[in-house]
Structure formats: C-alpha cells, structure tokens
TORTI-689137 format. One record per residue (C-alpha): residue number from 1; residue in three letters; z, y, x. Coordinates in Angstrom, 2 decimals. Each point is the difference from the previous one (the first is absolute). Layout:
! TORTI-689137
> NUM; ALA; Z; Y; X
...
This chain:
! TORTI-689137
> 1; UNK; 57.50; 251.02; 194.39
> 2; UNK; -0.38; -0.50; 3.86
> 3; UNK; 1.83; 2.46; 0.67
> 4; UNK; 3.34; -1.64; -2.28
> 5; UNK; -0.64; -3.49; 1.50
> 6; UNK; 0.16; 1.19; 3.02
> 7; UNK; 3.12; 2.08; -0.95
> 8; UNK; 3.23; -1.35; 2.41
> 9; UNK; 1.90; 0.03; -3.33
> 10; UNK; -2.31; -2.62; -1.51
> 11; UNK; -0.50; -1.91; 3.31
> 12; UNK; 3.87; -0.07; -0.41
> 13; UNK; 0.14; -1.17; -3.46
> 14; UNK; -2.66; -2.40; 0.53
> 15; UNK; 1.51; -2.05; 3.15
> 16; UNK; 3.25; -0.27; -2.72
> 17; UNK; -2.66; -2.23; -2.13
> 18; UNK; 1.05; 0.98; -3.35
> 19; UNK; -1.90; -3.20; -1.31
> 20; UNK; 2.39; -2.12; 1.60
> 21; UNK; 2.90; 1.62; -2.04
> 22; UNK; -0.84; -2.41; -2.58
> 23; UNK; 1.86; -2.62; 2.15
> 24; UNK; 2.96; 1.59; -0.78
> 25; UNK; 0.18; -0.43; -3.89
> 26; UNK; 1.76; -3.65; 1.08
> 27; UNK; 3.16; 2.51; -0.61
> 28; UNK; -0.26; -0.05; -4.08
> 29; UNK; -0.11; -3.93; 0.63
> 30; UNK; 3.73; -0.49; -0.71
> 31; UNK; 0.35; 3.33; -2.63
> 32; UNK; -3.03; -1.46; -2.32
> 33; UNK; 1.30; -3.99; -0.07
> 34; UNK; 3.48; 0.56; 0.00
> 35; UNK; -0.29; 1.77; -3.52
> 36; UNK; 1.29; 3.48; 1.56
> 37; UNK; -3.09; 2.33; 0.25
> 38; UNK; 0.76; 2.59; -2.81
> 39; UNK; 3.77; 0.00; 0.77
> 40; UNK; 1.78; 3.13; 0.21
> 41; UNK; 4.15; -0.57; 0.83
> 42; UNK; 1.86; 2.81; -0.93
> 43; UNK; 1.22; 0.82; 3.71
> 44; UNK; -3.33; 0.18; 1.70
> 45; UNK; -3.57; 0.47; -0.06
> 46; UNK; -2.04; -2.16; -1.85
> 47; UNK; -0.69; -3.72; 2.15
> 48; UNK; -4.02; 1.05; -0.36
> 49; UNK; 0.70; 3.48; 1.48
> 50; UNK; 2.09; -1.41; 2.74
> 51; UNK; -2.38; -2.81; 0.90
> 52; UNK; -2.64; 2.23; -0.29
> 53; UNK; 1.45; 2.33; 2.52
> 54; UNK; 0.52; -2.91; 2.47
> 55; UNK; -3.74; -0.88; -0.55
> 56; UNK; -0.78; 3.54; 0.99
> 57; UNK; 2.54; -1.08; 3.05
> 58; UNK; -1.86; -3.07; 1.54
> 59; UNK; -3.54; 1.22; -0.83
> 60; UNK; 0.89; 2.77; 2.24
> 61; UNK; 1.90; -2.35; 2.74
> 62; UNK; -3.17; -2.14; -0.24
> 63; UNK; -2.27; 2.96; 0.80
> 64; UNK; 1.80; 0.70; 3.12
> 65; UNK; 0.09; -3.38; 1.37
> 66; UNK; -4.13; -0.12; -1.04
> 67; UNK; -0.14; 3.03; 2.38
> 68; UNK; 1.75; -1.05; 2.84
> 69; UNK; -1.62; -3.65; -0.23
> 70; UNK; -3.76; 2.60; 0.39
> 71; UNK; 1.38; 1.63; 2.66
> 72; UNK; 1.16; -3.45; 2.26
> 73; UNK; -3.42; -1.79; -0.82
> 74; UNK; -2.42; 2.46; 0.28
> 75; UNK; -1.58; -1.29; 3.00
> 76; UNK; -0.46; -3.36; -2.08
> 77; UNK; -0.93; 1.64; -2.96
> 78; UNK; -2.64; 2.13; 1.50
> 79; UNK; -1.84; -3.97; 0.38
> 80; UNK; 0.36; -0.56; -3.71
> 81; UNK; -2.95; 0.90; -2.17
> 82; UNK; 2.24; 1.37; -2.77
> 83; UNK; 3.44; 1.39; 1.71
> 84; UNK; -2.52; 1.85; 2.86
> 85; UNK; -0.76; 2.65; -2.80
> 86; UNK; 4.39; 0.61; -0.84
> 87; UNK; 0.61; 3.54; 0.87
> 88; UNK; 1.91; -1.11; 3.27
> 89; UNK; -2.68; -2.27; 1.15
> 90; UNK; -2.35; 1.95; -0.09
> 91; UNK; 1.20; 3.01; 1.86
> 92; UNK; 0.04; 2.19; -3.22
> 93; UNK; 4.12; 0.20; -0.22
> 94; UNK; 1.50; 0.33; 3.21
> 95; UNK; 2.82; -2.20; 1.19
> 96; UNK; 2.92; 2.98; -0.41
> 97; UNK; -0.97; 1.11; -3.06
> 98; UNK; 0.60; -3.22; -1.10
> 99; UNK; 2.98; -1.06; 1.47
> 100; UNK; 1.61; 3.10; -1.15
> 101; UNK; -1.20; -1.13; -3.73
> 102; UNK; 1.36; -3.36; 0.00
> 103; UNK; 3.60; 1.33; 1.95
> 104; UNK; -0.14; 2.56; -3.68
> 105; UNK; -0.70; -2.69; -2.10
> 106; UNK; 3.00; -2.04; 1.49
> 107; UNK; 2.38; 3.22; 0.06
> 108; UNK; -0.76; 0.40; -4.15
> 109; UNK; 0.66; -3.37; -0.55
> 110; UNK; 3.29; -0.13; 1.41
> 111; UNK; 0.92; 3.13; -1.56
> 112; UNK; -1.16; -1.45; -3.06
> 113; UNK; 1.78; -3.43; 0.76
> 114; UNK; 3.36; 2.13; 0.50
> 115; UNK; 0.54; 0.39; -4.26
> 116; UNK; -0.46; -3.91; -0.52
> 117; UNK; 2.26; -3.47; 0.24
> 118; UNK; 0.57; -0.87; 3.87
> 119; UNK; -1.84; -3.60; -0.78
> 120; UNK; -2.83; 1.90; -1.21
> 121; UNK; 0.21; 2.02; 3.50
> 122; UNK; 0.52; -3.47; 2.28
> 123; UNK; -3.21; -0.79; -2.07
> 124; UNK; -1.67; 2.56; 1.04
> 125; UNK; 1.14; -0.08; 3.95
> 126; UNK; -0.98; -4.16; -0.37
> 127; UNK; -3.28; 0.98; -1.09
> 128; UNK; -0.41; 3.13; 2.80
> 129; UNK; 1.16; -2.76; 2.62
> 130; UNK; -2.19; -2.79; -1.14
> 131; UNK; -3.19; 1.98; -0.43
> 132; UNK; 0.84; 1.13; 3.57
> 133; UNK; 0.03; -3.29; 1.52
> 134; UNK; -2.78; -0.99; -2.29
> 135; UNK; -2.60; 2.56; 1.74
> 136; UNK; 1.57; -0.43; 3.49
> 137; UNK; 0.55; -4.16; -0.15
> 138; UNK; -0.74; -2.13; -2.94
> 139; UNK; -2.99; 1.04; -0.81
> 140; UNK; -1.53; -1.46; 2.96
> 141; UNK; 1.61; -3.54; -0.74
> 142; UNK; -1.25; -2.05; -2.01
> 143; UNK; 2.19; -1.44; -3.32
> 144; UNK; 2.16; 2.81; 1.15
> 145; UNK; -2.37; 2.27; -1.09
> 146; UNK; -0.43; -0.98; -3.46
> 147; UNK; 3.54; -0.85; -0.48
> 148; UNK; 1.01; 3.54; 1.37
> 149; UNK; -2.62; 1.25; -3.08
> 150; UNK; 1.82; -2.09; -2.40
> 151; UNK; 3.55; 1.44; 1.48
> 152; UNK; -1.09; 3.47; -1.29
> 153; UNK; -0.73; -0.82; -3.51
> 154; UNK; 3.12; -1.80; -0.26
> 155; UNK; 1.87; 3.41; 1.64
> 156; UNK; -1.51; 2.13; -2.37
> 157; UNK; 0.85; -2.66; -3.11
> 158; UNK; 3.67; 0.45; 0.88
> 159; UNK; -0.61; 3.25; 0.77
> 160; UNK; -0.71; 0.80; -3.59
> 161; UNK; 2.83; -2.32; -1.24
> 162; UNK; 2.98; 1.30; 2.23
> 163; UNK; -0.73; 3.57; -0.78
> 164; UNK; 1.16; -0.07; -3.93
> 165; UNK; 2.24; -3.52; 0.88
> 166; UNK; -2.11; -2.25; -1.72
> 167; UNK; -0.29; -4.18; -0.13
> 168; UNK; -3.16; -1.97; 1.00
> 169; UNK; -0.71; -3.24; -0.70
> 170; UNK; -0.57; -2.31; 3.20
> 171; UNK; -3.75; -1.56; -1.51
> 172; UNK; -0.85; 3.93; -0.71
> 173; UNK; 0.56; 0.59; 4.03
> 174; UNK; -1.86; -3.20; 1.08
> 175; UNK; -2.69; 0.61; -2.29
> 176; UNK; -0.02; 3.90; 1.59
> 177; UNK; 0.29; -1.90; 3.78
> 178; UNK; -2.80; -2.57; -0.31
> 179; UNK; -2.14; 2.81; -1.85
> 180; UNK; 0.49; 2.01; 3.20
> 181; UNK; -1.44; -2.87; 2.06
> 182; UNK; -3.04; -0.90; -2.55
> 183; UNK; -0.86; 3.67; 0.85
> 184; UNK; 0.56; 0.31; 3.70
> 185; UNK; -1.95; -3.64; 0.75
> 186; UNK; -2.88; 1.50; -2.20
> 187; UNK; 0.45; 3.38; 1.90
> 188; UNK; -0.54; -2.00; 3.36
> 189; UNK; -2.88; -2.25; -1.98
> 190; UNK; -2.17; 2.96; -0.67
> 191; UNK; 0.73; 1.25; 3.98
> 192; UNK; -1.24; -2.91; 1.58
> 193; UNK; -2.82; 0.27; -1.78
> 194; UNK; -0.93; 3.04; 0.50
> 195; UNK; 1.13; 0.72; 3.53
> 196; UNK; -2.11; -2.76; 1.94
> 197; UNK; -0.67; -0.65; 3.52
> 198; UNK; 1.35; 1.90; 2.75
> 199; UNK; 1.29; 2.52; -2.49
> 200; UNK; 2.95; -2.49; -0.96
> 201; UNK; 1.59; 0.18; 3.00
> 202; UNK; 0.24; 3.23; 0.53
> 203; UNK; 0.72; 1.56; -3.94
> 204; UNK; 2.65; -2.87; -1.16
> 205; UNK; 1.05; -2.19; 2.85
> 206; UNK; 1.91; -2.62; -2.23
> 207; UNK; -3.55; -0.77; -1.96
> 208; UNK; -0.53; -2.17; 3.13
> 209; UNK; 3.03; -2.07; -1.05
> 210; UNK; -1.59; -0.19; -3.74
> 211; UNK; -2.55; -2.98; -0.06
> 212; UNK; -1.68; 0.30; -3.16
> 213; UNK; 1.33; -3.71; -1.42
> 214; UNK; 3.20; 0.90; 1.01
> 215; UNK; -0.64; 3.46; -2.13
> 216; UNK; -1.40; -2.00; -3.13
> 217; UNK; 3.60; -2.02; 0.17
> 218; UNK; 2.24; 3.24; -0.05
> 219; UNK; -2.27; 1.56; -2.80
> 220; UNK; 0.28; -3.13; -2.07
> 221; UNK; 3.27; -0.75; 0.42
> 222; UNK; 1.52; 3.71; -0.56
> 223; UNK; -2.42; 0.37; -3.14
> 224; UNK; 1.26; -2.83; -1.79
> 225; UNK; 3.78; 1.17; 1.16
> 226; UNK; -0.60; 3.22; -1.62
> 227; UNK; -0.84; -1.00; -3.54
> 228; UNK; 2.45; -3.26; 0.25
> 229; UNK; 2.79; 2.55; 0.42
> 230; UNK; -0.80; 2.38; -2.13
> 231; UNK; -0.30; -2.84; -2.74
> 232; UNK; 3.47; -1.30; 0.88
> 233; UNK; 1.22; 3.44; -0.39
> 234; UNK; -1.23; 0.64; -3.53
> 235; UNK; 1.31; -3.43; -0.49
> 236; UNK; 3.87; 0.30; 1.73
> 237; UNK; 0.21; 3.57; -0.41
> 238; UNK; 3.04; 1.22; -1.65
> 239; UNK; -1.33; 3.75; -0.74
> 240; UNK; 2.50; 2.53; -1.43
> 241; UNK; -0.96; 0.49; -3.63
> 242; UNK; 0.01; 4.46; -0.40
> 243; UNK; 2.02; 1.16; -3.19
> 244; UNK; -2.58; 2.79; -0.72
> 245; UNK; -3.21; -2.75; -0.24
> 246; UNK; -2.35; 1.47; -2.61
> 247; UNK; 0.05; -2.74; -2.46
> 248; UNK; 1.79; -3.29; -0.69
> 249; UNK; -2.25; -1.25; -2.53
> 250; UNK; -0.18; -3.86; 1.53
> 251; UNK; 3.77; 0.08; 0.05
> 252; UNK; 0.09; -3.10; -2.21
> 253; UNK; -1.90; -2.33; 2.16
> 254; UNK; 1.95; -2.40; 2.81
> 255; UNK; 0.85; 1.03; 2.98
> 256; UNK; -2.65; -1.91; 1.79
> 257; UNK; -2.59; 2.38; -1.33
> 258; UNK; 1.89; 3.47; 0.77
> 259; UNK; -0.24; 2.08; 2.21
> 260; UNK; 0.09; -0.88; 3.88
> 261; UNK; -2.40; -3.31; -1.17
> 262; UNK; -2.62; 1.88; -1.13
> 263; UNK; -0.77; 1.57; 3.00
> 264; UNK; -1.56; -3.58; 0.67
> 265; UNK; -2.64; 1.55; -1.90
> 266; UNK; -0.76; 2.06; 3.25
> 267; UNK; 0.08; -2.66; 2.40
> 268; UNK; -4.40; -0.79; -1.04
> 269; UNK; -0.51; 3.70; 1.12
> 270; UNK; 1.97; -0.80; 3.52
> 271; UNK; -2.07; -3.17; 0.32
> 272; UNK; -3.32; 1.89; -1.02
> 273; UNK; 0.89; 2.94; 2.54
> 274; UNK; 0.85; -2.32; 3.03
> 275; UNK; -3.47; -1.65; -0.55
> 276; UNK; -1.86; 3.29; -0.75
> 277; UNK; 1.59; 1.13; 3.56
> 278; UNK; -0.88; -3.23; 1.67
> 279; UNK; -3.74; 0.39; -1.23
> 280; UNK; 0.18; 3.65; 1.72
> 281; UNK; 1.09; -1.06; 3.53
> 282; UNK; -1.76; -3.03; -0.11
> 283; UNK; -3.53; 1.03; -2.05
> 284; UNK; -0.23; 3.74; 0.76
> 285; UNK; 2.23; 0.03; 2.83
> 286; UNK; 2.47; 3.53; -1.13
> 287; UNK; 3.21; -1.52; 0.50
> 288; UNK; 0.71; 2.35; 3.38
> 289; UNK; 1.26; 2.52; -1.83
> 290; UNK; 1.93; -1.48; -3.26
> 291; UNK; 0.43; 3.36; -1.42
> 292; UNK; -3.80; 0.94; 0.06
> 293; UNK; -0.40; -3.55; -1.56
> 294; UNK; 2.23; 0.95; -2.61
> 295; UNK; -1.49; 3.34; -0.88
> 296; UNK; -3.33; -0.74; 0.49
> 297; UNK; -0.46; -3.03; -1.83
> 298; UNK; 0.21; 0.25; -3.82
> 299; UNK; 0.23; -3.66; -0.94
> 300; UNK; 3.33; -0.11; 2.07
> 301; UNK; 0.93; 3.73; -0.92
> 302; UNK; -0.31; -1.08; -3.73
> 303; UNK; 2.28; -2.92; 1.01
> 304; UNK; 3.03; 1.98; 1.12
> 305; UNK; -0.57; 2.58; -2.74
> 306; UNK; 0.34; -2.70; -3.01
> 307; UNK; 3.19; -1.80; 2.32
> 308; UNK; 1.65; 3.23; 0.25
> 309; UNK; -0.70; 0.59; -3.83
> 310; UNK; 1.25; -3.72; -1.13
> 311; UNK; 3.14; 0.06; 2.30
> 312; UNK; 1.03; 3.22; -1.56
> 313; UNK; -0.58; -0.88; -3.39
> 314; UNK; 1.72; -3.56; -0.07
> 315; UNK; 2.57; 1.57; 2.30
> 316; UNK; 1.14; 3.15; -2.15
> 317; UNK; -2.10; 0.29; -3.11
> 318; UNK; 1.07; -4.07; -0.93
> 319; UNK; 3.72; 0.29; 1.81
C-alpha cells in the first residue's frame, strides 16, 4: 500500500484532486433546467453525451491549473498544516514531474476542445486565463478573491450551456453567482479560524484584510442572496416543457400549478441546505473545503440528493 501511495502515478493523480471534480457538475446546470437532458437531435450526439464530454473537458483543465497553483505556492503551503502534506509540498513529487503533468493535461484538453463549438473553446481559454491570474493575482486581494471564485462557477455554467446552444434564465445565473460567494466567504470563514496567529500571514495573506464582522456581513448577505434567487427563479422561470415527459396526468389543472411552479416546492430544500452549510462553517467549522463538506456530511448530502431527485421529476416526469 506504501509502496502505491508513494507511486509518482498516484502522487500525480492525487495533486489533480479528483474530489474537486465535483465542482465541475455546474455544466448539467443549463441541460437539466432548460428541459433538454435526454435530448438526442438527429444530427449529433445526444446534449448529455456532449455535455458530458465537456465535463470530462474542464475537470481535466481544472486539474492542471490545481497543479500549477501547488507548484507556485509551495513555499507557502509547506506553512499550512493541511497543504504541507500535498505531494509537491512535501517533497514527495518533484517539481518536473509535475509540470510536465499539468503541460499533458492542458495539451488533451485542447485536443479535446478542437471537436466542440468555438464559444465552448473561448470558454475554456476564459477559464485557463482567469484561473491563471487567480493563482498569480487575485487571490491575494481581497473581494477580488472571492469574486474571482464566483467568476469560475459562472464560466463553467455557460460553459455547459454554450456547448449544446442552450438558454439560461438570468435569476438561474444570479442564484449560481451569489451561491459561488456564500461558498467562497464560508471557505475564507473556516480559514481564519483555523489558521491563527502568525500563521495568517504567511498561508493566506488577504485573511488579514478579513475582520471577522466584516466576514459575518458577506456570509449573511450572500446566504440570503442565494436562496432569494433561486426562489425568484422557480418563480420567473420560463423552463422549456420536454415532449417526451413521462406522464401528463395533472394536465387538467391551471397553469399556475404546472410545471416550472412546482419547482417552488424545492426552494425549502435550498433554504434548509444554505442553513445546514452555515451551521458547518460556523458550528463545526468544515466550510474550507466545500466539496469535503458536501461529501462528508450526510444531512447536506441527503439535501442535494432529494433536490436533484425533485427537480428531475417536476422537470421531466410532470412536463
């Protein structure tokens, strides 16, 4: 077992942080609420194939960039009491090995990129160039940071939606952009907690521009943005209704009970998650790492599960 873990092909795949691939599953956004997820036109692959492929894209672009953002902090992360034990930190993957990883990485996913719609590929290059500036600028400014965070979610929403030429509605991308921001404020929450005193300074340099009040304001204010959004969306929403739902038994009731207005029904489960999150960072202090939070925690795992269920079910079993 030693022996494997200390393999340079798992110290490889490892530094890509495979958990973090979750991230990129903000690429079905568009596909699931747009009514289009099982549809198959009759002059190319199916939209969940191709979406799927561009997930397969980004979570591969996004394992590059994780790389190279290892290899320009290692000297800060060798300080941290987590990031000191990541393969490049700690001496165990050397720093050509994997720079020549993340320079493959890049080469597949342009080669990859080369079969799919030119937005989807100035999508791609946006998100290459602001993940770039992100490790070498904004993420040692303050606001900027957070807001560059939000910036990538947003990418990989359109991302997902330019790739099979697909509407979204304006509430769905604020609800996506101030969900991005609940999660990077908590992400910086749970860091100031847990990197104290001279450690601060020297791991995250903007957590000196973070007071906690002012901390407590962003995490209220993009918490209540989040669900507020996503309530207006299930409200305004104009969803495209699919002409292969699996049953049109309610048919006969009015129109302000069909369809896209029952997915108010999900908007408690939003409102329960955002709380069950903000009892995490806050409580138990796990919001550094959002997707941990999310796989680790069943209460909030349950959560998404039921969403995911209920959106699909109102969306294409009730259509």
């Amino acid at each position: 077992m030693d022996q494997i873990q200390n393999s340079t092909l798992y110290l490889i795949l490892k530094s890509m942080r495979p958990k973090q691939w979750i991230k990129n599953l903000a690429l079905y956004a568009a596909l699931v609420f747009s009514g289009f997820f099982f549809y198959d036109p009759r002059d190319a692959a199916p939209y969940f194939v191709t979406v799927t492929f561009a997930f397969i894209i980004f979570c591969f672009l996004a394992s590059g960039i994780y790389i190279i953002n290892d290899i320009l902090d290692v000297e800060s992360d060798r300080q941290h009491p987590f990031k000191k034990k990541r393969p490049i930190a700690s001496g165990k993957l050397s720093v050509p090995i994997a720079l020549f990883a993340a320079m493959t990485l890049f080469a597949i996913v342009f080669l990859a990129s080369f079969w799919l719609s030119l937005f989807f590929k100035f999508m791609v290059l946006s998100y290459l160039v602001l993940q770039i500036i992100y490790v070498k600028y904004t993420k040692h400014i303050a606001i900027l940071d957070v807001i560059s965070i939000a910036a990538g979610f947003l990418i990989r929403i359109y991302a997902g939606a330019v790739v099979v030429n697909l509407h979204m509605s304006v509430w769905f991308l604020l609800t996506v952009i101030s969900a991005s921001l609940f999660l990077a404020v908590g992400k910086r929450q749970s860091e100031r907690t847990l990197l104290s005193g001279k450690i601060v300074g020297d791991t995250r340099k903007t957590l000196k521009r973070y007071s906690q009040r002012l901390l407590d304001q962003y995490t209220g204010m993009f918490a209540n943005a989040t669900w507020l959004t996503y309530a207006l969306f299930t409200f305004e929403g104009d969803a495209t209704i699919p002409p292969y739902s699996l049953a049109t038994f309610y048919s006969f009731l009015p129109k302000a009970l069909q369809s896209q207005k029952l997915l108010m029904l999900t908007v408690p489960l939003v409102v329960f998650g955002v709380m069950r999150y903000l009892q995490l960072v806050y409580e138990d202090n796990e919001g550094e790492s959002p997707e941990k939070v999310l796989l680790r925690d069943k209460p909030l795992l349950m959560t998404v599960f039921i969403f995911a269920l209920l959106v699909m079910f109102i969306i294409y079993g009730l259509g």
